[in-house]
N, C-alpha and C positions, 0 to 999 in steps of 0.2 A: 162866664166865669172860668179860670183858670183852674184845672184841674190832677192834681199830682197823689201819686199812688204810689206806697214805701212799704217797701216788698222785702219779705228778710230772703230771697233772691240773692241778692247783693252780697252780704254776709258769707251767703254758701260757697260764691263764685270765690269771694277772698279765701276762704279757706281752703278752698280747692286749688289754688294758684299757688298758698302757700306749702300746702304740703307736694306738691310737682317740683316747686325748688329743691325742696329739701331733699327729695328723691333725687333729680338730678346732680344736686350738692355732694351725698353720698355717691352716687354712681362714678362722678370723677374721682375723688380722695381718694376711691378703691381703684380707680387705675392708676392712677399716680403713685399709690403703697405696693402695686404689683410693679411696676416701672422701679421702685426704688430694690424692691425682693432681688429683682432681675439681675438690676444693676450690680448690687452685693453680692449675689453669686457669681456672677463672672468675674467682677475685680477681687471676689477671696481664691476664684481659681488661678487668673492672673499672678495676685503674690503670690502662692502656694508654688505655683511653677520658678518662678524671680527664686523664692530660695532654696528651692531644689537644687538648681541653679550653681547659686551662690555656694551651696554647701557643697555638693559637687568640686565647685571650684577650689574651695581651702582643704575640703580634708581627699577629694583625689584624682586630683588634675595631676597633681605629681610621681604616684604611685602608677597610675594608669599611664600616663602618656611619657610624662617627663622624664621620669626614670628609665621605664623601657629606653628610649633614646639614648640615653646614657647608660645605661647597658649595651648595648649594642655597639660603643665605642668602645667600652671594654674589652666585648668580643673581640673586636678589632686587635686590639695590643694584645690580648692574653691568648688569642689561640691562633691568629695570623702570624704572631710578631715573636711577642715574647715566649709566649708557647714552641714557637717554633726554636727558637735558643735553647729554652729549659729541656724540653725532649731531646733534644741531638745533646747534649751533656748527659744527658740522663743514657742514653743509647749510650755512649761512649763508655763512660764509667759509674753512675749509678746501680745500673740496672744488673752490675756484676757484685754490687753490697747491698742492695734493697730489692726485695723481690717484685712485683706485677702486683701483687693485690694491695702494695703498701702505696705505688704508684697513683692506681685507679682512686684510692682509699683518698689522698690527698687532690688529686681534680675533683671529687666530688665536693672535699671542706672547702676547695677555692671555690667552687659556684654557689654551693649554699651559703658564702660568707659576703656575697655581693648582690646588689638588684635585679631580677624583682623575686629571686627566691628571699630576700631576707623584709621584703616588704610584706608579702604574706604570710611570712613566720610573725614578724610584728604585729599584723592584726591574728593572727590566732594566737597567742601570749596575753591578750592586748589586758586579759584580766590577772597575769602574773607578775606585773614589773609596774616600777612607777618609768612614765615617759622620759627620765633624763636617766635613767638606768640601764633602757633597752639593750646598747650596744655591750656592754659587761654583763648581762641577764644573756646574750644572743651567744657571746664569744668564748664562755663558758660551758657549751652543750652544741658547737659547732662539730666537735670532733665524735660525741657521741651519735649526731644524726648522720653523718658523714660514713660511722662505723658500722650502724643498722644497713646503709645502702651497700657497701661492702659486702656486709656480710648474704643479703639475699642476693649479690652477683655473684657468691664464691665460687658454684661449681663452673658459670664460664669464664673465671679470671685462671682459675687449675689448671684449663683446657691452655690456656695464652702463656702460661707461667712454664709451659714444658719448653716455647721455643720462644721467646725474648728478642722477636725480631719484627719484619714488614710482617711475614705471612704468622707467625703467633698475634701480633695485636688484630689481622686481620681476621685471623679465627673468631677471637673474642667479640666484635667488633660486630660478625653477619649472626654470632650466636645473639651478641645481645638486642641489636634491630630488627632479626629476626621477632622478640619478645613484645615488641614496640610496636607491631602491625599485627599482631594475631591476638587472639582471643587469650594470652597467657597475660596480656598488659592489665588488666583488670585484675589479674588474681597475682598480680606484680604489685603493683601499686596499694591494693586495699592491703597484703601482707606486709610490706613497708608502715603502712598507715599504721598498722596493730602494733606494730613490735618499736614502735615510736611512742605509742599512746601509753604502751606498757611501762618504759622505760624509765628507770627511778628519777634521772633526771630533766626528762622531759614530758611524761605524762601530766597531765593537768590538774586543780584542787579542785575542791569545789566553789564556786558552780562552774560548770560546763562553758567552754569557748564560745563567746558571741558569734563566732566565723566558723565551725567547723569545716566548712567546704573550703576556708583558704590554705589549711594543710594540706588536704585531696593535692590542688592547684601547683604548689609550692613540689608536692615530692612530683605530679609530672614532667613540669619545668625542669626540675633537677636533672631525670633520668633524661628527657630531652636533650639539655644541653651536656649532658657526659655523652651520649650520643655524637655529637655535633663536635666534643673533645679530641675525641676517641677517633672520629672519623680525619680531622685535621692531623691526629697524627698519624695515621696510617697513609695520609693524602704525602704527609710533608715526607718521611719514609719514603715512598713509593718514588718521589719524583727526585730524592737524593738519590738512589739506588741506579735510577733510571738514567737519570741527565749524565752523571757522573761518569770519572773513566776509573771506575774500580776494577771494572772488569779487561779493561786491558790493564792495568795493573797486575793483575792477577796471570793474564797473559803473560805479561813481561818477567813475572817470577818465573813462571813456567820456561820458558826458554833461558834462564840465566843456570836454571838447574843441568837442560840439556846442555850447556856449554859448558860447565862443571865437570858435566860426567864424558862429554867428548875430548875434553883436554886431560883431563886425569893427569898424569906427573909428566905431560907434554912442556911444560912449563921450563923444565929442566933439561929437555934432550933437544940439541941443537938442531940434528938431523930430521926432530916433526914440524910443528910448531913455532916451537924457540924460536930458530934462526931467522922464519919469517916474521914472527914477533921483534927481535932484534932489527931487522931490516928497518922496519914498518916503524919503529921507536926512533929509529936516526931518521924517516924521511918529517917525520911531524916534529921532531925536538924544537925546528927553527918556529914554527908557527907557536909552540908552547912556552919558549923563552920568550913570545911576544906578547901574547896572554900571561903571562906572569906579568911583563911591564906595565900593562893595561888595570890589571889590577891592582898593581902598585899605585896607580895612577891615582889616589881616593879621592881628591878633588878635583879635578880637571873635568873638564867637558869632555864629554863624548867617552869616559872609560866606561871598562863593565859597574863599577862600583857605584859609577855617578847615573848611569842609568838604570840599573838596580834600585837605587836608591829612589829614583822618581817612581819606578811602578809599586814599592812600596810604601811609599807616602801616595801614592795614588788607589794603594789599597785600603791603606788607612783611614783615606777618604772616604772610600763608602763605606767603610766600617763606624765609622763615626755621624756621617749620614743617617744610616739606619737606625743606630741609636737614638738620633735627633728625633727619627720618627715616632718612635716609641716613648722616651722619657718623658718620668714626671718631674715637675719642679723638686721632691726630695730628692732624685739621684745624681742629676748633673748642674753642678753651675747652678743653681737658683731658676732655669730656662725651663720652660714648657715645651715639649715635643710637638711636630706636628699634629699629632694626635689628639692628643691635651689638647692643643690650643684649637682646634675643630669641637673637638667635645664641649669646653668651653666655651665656644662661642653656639653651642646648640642651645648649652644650658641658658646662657643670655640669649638668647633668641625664644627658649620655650616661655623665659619670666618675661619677655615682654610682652609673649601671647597672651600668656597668663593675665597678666596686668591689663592691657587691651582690652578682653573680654570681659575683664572686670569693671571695666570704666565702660564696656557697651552695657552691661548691665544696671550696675548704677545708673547708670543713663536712661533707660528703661525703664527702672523703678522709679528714678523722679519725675519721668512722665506720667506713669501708671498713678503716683502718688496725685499729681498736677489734675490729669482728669477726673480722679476719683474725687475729689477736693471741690472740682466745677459742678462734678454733675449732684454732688450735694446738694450744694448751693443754689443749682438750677432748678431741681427737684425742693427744696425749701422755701424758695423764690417763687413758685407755681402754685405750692399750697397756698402760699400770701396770699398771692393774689385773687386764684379760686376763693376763700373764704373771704376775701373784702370786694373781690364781683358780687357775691353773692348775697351778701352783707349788703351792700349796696343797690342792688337789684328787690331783696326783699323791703328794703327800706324805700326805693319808689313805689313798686305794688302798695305797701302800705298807707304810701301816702296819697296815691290815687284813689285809692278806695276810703282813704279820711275823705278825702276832697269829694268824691262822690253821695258821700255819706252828709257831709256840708251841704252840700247843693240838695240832699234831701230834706232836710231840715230844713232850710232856708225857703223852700217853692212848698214846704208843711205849715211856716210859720207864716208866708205870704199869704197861703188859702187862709190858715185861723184866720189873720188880721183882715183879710176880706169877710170872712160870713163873719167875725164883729162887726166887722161895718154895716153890711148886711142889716143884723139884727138890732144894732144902734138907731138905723135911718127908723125902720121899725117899730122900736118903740120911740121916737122920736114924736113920728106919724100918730102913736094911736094918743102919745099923750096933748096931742094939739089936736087933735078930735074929741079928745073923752067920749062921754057917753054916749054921742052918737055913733060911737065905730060899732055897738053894740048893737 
């Protein structure tokens, strides 16, 4: 007789398989949610950087880089070029109706009224003006900040103001760089800072300056480039002085006075002078009536006039040259100077950096965007699937151990239906015996 034996064994091992899924079911989800943590923190560091970036790029790509640059071409025209003009006018006759501190007082308003000192004035203002106001808010207290720096150079402009020349600006000049490399630059600049802060018109309301360090930045720069003024024209002085022939000029008065006082009223007595002056006047008269004809000559080839005339239209030439160099479209002809049109083409040159790197960016960010976007996906894609593996998986266990549980039943119900037959045959037997099986 076949014999089978239904053990709740079975039962325990099922449940025991089921809860190891399950554990293992949770044990993946929870790397997978760590996987995802990861993921999101580096692609929020990722954008975090992208608009630092970005922001960087719109509010000071151009304060920082672009402008400097173009500052710097300014420098060019205004203390190479045009500076060099405006100073020798001002030497000549200026500097005999306007004194040295009114000079210095006015380079200072011309660098604080240009980049990047007015860039840093704008961001410390940035809470006084609305943005389409700035440059009427800035040009209205150009002369007051201009007057404060003045005023704390006055006692070396006094020192410069005695002698109105190479060696007075140069006085000025080693007193004021002298301030600019010693330990007085700090107690220079924070006293500028006060008597700014104080000042009716430029002192600030409440609340307090977003930037306060960009004033600090603003009055060094300043004092820097009156420096860098100050020195170009002491430089441009020095090598007019130098190159020049004042000094045999000066010569040649000197002996025009000794011949003055050697001839004294020789001029009139035949017996000194005179006669061989006399002499001397008949032997050149012939050359001089020919020189007279030559200059007569105004248009012809080859007179004095006509060739006069070429070395000054050859002068004019580079007098007009130079100009070229320097002009802006408002002062000549509607034309851009060399200059200008350098500077301009920097500034076209920084925007299409600008642009550039703003399109590497974008660029960047819609990669950044492209894989964040995958690895979602992939990461949502994985959970699917773990949960329908496992789904899956629990659903064969289950049905193996139905089937198992079948096949117990079934080899239970084969034993029943055998010991019925068994006990069928049995009493089968005793009823076809009766009383004798007794």
């Amino acid at each position: 007789m076949r014999k089978v034996s239904v053990s709740g064994s079975v039962f325990d091992d099922a449940k025991h398989v089921d809860g190891q899924l399950v554990a293992q079911k949770r044990a993946i989800i929870n790397q997978i949610n760590s996987l995802r943590d990861v993921k999101d923190k580096h692609f929020t560091t990722i954008y975090s950087r992208l608009k630092d970036a970005m922001r960087f790029l719109e509010k000071d790509f151009d304060r920082n880089y672009k402008n400097i640059i173009i500052a710097m071409f300014e420098d060019i025209k205004e203390k190479s070029l045009s500076c060099t003009t405006i100073c020798f006018e001002d030497y000549a006759g200026e500097f005999a109706k306007v004194n040295f501190a009114t000079k210095v007082e006015k380079w200072i308003k011309t660098i604080v009224e240009k980049e990047p000192v007015k860039g840093w004035m704008q961001t410390y203002f940035k809470q006084e003006y609305k943005t389409s106001d700035f440059n009427k808010f800035y040009s209205d207290r150009t002369a007051d900040f201009a007057g404060i720096f003045r005023q704390k150079l006055d006692e070396d402009i006094k020192v410069a103001q005695a002698k109105i020349n190479e060696d007075g600006i140069d006085t000025f000049l080693k007193q004021f760089e002298a301030k600019l490399v010693s330990k007085k630059l700090d107690e220079l600049v924070s006293g500028i800072v006060e008597e700014i802060e104080k000042a009716p018109k430029l002192k600030l309301s409440d609340p307090p300056s977003p930037s306060p360090s960009s004033l600090l930045n603003a009055v060094v720069i300043t004092l820097a480039s009156l420096s860098a003024t100050a020195r170009q024209v002491y430089e441009e002085f020095h090598s007019f002085t130098t190159n020049s022939q004042i000094t045999n000029v000066t010569k040649a008065m000197t002996k025009i006075g000794e011949i003055e006082n050697e001839f004294g009223d020789g001029l009139n007595n035949k017996g000194k002078f005179g006669g061989l002056i006399d002499a001397a006047l008949a032997n050149v008269a012939a050359p001089i009536e020919k020189l007279t004809t030559l200059l007569d000559q105004n248009d012809k080839e080859g007179s004095i006039k006509y060739k006069l005339g070429d070395k000054v239209n050859g002068l004019q030439k580079t007098i007009t040259e130079l100009d070229d160099i320097r002009n802006e479209k408002s002062t000549k002809n509607n034309e851009d100077g060399k200059i200008e049109k350098q500077r301009n083409e920097a500034a076209r040159l920084m925007d299409e950096l600008k642009a550039e790197i703003k399109g590497r960016i974008q660029e960047v960010q819609a990669k950044v965007e492209d894989a964040d976007k995958a690895l979602k996906e992939a990461i949502n894609t994985l959970v699917t699937d773990v949960n329908k593996a496992f789904q899956n998986l629990t659903n064969d266990v289950q049905l193996f151990y139905a089937h198992s549980h079948k096949a117990d039943l079934q080899a239970l119900r084969e034993l029943l239906q055998e010991r019925k037959n068994a006990i069928d045959s049995i009493i089968d037997t005793d009823k076809r015996r009766g009383s004798r099986a007794f």
